[in-house]
C-alpha positions as CSV (number, residue, x, y, z in Angstrom):
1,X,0.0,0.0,0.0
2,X,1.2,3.6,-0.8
3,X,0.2,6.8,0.7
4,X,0.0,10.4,-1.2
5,X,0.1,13.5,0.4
6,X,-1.6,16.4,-1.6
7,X,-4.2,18.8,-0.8
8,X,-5.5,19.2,-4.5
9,X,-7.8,16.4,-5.6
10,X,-6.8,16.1,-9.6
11,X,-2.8,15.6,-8.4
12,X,-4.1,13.4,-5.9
13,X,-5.9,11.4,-8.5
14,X,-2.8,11.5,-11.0
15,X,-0.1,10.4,-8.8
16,X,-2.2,7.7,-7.1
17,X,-2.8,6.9,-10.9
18,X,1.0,6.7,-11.5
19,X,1.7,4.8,-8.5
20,X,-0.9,1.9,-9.6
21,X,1.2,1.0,-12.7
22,X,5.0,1.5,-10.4
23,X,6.3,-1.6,-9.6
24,X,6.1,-1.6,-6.0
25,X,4.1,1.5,-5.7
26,X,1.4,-0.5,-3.9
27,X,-2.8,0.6,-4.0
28,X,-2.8,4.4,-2.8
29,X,-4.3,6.0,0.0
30,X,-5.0,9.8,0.2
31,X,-3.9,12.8,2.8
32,X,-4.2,16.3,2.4
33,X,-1.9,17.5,5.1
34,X,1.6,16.2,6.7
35,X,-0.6,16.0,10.2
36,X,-3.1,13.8,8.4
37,X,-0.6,11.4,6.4
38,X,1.0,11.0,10.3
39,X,-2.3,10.4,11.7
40,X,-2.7,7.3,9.0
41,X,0.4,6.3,8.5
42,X,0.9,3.8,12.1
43,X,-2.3,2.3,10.9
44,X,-1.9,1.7,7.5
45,X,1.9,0.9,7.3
46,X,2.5,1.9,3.3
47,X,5.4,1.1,2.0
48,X,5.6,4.0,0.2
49,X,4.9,7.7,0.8
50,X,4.5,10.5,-1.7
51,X,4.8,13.7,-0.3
52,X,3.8,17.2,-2.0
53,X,6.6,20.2,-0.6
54,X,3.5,22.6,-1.3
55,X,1.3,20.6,1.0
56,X,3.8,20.2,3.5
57,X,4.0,23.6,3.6
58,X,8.1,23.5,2.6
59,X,8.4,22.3,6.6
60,X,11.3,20.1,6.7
61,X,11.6,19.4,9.7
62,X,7.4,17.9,10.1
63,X,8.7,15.9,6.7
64,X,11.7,14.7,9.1
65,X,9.4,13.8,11.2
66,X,7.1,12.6,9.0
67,X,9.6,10.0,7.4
68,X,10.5,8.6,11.1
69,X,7.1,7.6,11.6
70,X,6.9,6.3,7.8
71,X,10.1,3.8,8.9
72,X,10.7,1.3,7.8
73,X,8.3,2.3,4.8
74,X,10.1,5.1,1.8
75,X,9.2,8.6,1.6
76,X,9.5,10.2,-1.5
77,X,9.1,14.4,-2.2
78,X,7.8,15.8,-4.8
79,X,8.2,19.3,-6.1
80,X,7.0,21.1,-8.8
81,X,10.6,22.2,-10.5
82,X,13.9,20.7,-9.8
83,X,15.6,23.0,-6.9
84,X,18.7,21.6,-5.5
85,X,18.7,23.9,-2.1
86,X,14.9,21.6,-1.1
87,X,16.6,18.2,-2.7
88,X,19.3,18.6,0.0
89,X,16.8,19.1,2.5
90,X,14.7,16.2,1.6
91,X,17.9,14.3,1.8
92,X,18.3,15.8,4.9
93,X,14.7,14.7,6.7
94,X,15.5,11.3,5.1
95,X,13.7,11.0,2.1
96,X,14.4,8.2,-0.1
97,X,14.0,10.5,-3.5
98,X,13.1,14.0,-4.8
99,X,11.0,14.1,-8.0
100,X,9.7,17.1,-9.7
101,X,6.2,17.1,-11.4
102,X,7.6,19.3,-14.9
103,X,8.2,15.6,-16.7
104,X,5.7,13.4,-17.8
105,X,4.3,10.6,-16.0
106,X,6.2,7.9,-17.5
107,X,9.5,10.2,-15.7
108,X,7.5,10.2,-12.6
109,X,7.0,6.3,-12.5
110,X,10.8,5.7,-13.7
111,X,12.1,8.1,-11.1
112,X,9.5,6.6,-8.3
113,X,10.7,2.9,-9.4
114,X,14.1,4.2,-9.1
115,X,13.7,5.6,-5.4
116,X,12.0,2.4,-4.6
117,X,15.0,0.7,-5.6
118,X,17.5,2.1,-3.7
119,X,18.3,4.7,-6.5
120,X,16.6,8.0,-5.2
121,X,17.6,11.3,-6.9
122,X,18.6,14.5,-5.1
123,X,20.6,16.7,-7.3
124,X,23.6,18.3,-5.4
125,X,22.5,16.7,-1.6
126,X,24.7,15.9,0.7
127,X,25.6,13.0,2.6
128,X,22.5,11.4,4.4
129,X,22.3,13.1,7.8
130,X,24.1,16.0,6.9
131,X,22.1,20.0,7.0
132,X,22.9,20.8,3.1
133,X,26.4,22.8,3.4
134,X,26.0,24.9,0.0
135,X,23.0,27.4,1.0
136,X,24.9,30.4,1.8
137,X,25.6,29.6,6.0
138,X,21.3,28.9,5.9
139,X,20.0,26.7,8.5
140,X,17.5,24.2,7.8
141,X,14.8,26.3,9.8
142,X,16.5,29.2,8.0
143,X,15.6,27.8,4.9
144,X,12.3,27.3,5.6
145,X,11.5,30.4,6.7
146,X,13.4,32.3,3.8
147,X,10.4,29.4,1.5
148,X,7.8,31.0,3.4
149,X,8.9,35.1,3.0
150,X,9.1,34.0,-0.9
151,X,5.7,33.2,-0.9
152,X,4.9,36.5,0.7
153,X,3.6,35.7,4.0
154,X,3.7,37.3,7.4
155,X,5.5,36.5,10.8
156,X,2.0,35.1,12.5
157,X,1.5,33.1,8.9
158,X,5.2,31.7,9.1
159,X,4.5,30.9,12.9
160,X,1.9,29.1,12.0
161,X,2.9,26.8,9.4
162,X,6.2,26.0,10.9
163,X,5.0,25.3,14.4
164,X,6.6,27.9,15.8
165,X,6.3,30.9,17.7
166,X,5.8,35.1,15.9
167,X,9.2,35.5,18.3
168,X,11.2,33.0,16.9
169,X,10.0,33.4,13.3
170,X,11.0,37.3,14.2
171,X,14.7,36.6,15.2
172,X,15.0,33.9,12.0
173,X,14.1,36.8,10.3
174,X,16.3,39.4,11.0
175,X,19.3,36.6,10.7
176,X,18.2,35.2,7.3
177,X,17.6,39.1,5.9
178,X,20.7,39.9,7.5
179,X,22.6,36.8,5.7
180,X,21.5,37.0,2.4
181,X,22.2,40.7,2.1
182,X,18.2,41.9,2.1
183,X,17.1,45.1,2.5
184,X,13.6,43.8,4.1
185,X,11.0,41.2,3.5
186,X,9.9,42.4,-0.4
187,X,14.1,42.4,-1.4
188,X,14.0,39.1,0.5
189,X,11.6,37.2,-1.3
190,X,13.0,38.1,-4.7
191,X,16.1,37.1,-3.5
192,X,14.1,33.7,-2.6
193,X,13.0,33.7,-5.7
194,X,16.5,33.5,-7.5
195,X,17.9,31.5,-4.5
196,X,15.4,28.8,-4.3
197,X,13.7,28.6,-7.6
198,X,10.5,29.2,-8.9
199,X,9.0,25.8,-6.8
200,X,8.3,28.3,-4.1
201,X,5.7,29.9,-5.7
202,X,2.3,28.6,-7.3
């Protein structure tokens, strides 16, 4: 059995498509939220879960947390571009592949059968284990607030969808804007933009 993790209905319906005719990919099930696919997953034990960054809110560390419960089942992200900075961080939580949804489904099914045989892709990651080295002196929770001011949202929104508090979210802030050389928010996110690719934004 496989598990897919995306809030829209029609990708829902297409990847749980795809995954019918993976070898291995197992019958799906359906969540629309990280909280949701943890809520399922110690009862329905897939052997596979596919994992939409948007839906999971580009939080890495719920995705790290995510794949620990998933164990010793494979977790697999998918994004909507290629964007090497979010591959290393899905290495990083302990994914077993990164895909990107801009090829067409027979890529997705060769690069899912791939994962699923030891071969997952994550362009320019780092070793297993290791916070991705590359991202300009970033943190992981740096990084994931810098995905969240690209898609233009505020300290309270951030706060929200990381699980953390306005405070926190304010000091992470001031560092990351202070670390990528930002004027303020707006200079922030186009920097975002350029630094982690156009898979921020929908």
């Amino acid at each position: 059995m496989s598990l897919v993790v995306e809030e829209k209905p029609i990708c829902r319906s297409a990847l749980g498509q795809i995954l019918l005719e993976c070898r291995g990919g197992g019958h799906p099930r359906f969540a629309s939220s990280i909280e949701e696919a943890i809520s399922q997953i110690s009862a329905l034990r897939p052997s596979l879960t596919l994992v939409d960054l948007f839906t999971a809110n580009y939080d890495f560390q719920k995705l790290k947390q995510l794949v620990a419960h998933a164990k010793p089942g494979l977790v697999i992200v998918i994004d909507d571009r290629l964007n090497p900075a979010f591959a290393s961080l899905a290495k990083w939580a302990g994914a077993a592949g990164y895909l990107t949804k801009d090829v067409d489904a027979e890529g997705v099914k060769q690069a899912i059968t791939g994962a699923i045989e030891g071969g997952g892709n994550f362009p320019t990651a780092p070793a297993s284990g290791q916070a991705p080295g590359e991202t300009r002196g970033l943190s992981v929770r740096q990084l994931e607030v810098l995905a969240q001011l690209a898609l233009g949202k505020s300290n309270q929104e951030i706060a929200e969808a990381l699980g953390i508090s306005t405070g926190t979210v304010k000091t992470h802030v001031h560092t990351v804007l202070t670390l990528i050389g930002a004027r303020n928010r707006t200079h922030a996110a186009l920097i975002a933009a350029r630094f982690l690719g156009p898979s921020t934004v929908r």
